[in-house]
C-alpha positions in Angstrom: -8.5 9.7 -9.5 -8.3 13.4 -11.0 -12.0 14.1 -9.6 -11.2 12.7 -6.1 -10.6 15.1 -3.5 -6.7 15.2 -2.3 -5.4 15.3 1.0 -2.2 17.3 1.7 0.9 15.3 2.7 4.2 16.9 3.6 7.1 15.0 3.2 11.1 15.0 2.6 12.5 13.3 0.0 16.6 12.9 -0.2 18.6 14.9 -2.2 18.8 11.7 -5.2 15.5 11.2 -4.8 14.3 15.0 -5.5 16.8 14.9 -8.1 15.1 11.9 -9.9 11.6 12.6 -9.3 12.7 16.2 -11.0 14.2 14.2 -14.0 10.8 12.0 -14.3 8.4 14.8 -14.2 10.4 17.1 -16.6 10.7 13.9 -19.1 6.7 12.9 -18.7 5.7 16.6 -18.7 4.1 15.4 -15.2 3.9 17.4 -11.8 6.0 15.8 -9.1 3.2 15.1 -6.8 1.8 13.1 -10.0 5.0 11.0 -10.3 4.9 10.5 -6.2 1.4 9.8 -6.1 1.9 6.7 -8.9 5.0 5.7 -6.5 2.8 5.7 -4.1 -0.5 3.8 -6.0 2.9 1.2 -7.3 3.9 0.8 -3.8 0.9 0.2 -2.5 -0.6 -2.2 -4.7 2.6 -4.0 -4.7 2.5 -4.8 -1.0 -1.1 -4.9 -0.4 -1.4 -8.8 -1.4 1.6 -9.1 1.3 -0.5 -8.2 4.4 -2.3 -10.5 5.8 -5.5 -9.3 7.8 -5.8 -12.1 10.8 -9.4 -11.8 11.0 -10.1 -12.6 7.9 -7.8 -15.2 7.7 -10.0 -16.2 10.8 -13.4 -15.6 9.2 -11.8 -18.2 5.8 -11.5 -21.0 8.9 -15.5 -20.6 9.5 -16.4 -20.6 5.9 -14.7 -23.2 5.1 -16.2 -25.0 8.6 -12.6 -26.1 9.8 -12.6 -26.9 13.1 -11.5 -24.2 15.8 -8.5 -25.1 17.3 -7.6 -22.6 19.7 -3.5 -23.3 19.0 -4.8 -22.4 15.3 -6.5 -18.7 16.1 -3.5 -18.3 18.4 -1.3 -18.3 15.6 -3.4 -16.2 13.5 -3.0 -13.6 15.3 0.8 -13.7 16.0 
């Protein structure tokens, strides 16, 4: 990731979280935007296992040649 081109986010942090992401930089001898980039890489590997993309959830139905039900794609997508 160090090669890869950034793109510049601006964002507000509350007073205990400055004050923490402070403490872990100075401790890991690491920039803040290094500490909230690997809260962000945590985060979002974390929860990327939780969402559930309907139309592939849709495309698993025809691969696995279950029959269409159209109460079935209905819910899918809800």
């Amino acid at each position: 990731m160090e090669d890869e081109k950034k793109v510049r986010k601006q964002i507000y942090l509350n007073p205990e979280q400055n004050r923490q992401v402070k403490q872990i930089s100075a401790r890991n001898s690491m920039t803040e935007a290094e500490i909230i980039r690997e809260a962000v890489d945590h985060y979002l590997a974390n929860n990327q296992m939780k969402q559930k993309d309907p139309l592939l959830e849709l495309v698993g139905m025809v691969k696995k040649g279950e029959k269409m039900d159209p109460r079935s794609m209905i819910r899918i997508f809800i």
